[in-house]
N, C-alpha and C positions, 0 to 999 in steps of 0.2 A: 698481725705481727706487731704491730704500731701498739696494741693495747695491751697486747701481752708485755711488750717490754713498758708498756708504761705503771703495767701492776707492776713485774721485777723489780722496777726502780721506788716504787710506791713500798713495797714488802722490807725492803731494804733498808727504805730511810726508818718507817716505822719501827721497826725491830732493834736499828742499830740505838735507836733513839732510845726504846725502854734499858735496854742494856748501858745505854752511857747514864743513864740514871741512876741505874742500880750502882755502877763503878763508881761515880758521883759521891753517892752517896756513904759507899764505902772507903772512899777516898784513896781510889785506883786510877792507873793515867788508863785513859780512854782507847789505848790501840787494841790491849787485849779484850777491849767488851767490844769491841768491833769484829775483831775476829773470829768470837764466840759467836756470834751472832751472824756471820759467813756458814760457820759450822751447822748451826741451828737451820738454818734456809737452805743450805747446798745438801752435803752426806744424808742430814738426821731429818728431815722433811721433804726434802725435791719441791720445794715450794720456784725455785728460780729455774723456768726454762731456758731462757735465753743466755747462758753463761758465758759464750764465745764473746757476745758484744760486750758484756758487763766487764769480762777482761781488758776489753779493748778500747771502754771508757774508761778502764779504772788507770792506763797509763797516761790518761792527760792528766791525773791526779801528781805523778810522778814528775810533769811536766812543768806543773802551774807551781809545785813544791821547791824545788832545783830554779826554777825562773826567782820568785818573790826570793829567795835565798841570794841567788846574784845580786840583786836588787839593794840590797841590806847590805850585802860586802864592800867596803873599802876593800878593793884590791891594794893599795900601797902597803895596809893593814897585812893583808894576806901573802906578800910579799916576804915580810919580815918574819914570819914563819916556817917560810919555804926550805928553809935547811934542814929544822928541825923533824918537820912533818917528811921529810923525803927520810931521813937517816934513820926515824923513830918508825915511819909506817916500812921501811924496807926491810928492817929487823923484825918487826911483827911478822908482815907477810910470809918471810923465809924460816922465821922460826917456827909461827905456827903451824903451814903447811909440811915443815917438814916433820912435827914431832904428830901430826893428822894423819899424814901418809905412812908412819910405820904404825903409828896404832889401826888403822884401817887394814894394813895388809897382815898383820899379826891376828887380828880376830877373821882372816879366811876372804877378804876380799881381794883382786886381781890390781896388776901392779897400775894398769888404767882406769881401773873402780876407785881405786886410792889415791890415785893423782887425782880426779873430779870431786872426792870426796874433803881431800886433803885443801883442794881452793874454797871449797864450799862452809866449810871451818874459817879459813884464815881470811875470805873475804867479807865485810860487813854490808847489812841493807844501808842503801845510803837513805832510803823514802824513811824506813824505821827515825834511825839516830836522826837526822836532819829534824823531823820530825816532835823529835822530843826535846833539840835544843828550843826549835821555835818555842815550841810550847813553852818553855823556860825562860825563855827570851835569853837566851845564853847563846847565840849564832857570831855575838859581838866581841864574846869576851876572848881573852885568852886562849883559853883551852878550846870552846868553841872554833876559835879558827885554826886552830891546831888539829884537831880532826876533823873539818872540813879538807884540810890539804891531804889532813892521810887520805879520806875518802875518795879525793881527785884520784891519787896516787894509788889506790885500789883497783880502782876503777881501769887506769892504762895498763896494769901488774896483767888484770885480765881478761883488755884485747890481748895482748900477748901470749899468754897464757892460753888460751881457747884458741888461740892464728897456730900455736905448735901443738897441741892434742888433736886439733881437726887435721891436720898435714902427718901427725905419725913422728914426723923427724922435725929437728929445728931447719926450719926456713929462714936463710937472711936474706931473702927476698922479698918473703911478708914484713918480716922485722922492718925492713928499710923503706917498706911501703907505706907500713905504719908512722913510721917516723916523718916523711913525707907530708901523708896528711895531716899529721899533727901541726906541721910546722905550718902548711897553709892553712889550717882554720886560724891560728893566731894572726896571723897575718892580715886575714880576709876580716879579721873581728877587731883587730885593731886600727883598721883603717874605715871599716866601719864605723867606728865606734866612737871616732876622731874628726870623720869628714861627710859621715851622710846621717847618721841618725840625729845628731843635734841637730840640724835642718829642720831633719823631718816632725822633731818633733815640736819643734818652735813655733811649726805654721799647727801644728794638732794640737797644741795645748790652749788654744783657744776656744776648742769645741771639747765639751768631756765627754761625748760619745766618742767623735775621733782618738780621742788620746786612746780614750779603752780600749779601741777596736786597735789600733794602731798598737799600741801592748801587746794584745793577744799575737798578732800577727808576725810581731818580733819573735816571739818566744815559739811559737809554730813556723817558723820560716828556719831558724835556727838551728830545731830541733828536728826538722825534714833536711836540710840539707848533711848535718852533724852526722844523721842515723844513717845518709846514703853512703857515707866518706867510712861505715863500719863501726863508727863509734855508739854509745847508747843514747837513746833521747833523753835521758836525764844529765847528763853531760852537755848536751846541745841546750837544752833550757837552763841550766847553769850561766852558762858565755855567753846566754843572749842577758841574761839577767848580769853580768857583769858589763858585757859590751856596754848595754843601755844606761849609760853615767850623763842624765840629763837630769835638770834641777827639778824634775817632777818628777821623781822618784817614788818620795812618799804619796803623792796622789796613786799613781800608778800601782803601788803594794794596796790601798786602801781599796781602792777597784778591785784587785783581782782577789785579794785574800778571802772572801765570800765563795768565791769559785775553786780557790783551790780545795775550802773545807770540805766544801760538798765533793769533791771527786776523791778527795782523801780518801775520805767513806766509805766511796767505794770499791779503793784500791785494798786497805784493810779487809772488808769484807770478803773482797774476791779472793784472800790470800785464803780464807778460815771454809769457803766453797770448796779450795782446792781440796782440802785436806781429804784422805782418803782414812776413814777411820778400821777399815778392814784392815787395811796395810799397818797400820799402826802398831793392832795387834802382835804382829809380827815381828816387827822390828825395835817392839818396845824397850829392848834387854840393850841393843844396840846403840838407841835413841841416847839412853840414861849415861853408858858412855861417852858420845860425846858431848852429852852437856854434863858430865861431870870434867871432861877437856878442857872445852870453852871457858 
């Protein structure tokens, strides 16, 4: 097993590797020769047995992405946004999903096919976009934190959103539940954030294994706790990356950014494995619609 997953990972790296070349050289951003190259090793060769783990490596990629991202944030910065990205992404959200949901049930899908269809539309990847401001270095500017906040604000649209399609009816029971824990991770991350972690990391900043490890730890403690409370772990590695406002910041990005590329990798990859190119076939008439939507 051990050598199987270490060819997987071997297959992976090499392949993504010719393929970001070729992009390179074409002068393509790198997600889609990643994901080509998922395709290439998952559907179109069966060369990757082990796909379950490689999923389940590929979301600390999502972790380490959303962490370094906190990292980067002035939250005061992020603040001053907060209206716009709430008033802009809530009009997005309810516009798109609604004009998703009758073109979905108009071309022959059922009023619940189209409600899943219609979030699936109106919500964005936050691993994608995030991903391609870094790449830009654009997480700082303006706009960058402007769709950061919609992103936040996608994100809670749908807890909610999935707390009422999995229940059938609206629950203000989940609703209020939801809000609840909302209201204690801030709480628990800002006091955090205020009264134990600068400590902790005062005495770790002397040893830069400790600091490392003591990173990682934040950002996985964060993001176990976040993901038990219902929320995603990429939201939990966000707040630990914001919580964590210690003057070793930039140390701390330079450590992990190494680790998050390489799991990047393999989250991209793992999205282009999924792909089901039989299916495809099928739905390709459909496909074209809504990315003629989008």
């Amino acid at each position: 097993m051990t050598q199987n997953i270490f060819f997987d990972i071997g297959f992976i790296v090499i392949i993504s590797t010719l393929f970001a070349y070729l992009a390179r050289f074409l002068r393509q951003p790198l997600i889609p020769a990643y994901i080509i190259a998922g395709i290439i090793l998952g559907p179109y060769l069966g060369l990757i047995t082990n796909t379950e783990i490689i999923n389940n490596l590929s979301e600390i990629g999502i972790a380490f992405l959303l962490f370094i991202v906190g990292l980067e944030i002035d939250i005061k910065k992020l603040k001053d946004v907060g209206l716009i990205a709430t008033i802009g992404g809530s009009i997005q959200i309810i516009a798109v999903f609604a004009l998703s949901f009758i073109v979905s049930f108009l071309i022959g899908f059922k009023t619940l096919e189209s409600a899943y269809l219609g979030l699936i539309v109106a919500f964005s990847s936050t691993m994608v976009v995030v991903k391609l401001l870094s790449d830009k270095r654009e997480l700082d500017t303006l706009h960058g934190r402007i769709i950061i906040g919609i992103l936040l604000l996608q994100d809670l649209f749908a807890i909610f959103a999935l707390s009422f399609l999995s229940q059938g009816t609206f629950a203000a029971d989940v609703l209020l539940l939801s809000l609840l824990k909302g209201a204690a991770i801030i709480i628990i991350s800002v006091f955090a954030g205020k009264y134990i972690l600068p400590k902790l990391f005062r005495f770790a900043a002397a040893s830069q294994e400790l600091l490392f490890i003591a990173s990682i730890a934040t950002a996985f403690l964060f993001s176990m706790l976040i993901s038990s409370l219902g929320f995603s772990i990429a939201v939990g590695a966000f707040i630990a990356g914001v919580t964590l406002n210690v003057p070793y910041n930039a140390g701390i990005i330079g450590k992990i950014t190494p680790l998050r590329d390489f799991f990047s990798v393999l989250f991209f990859v793992s999205l282009g494995m999924q792909l089901s190119l039989k299916a495809f076939g099928r739905i390709i008439s459909m496909l074209f619609i809504f990315v003629a939507l989008v």
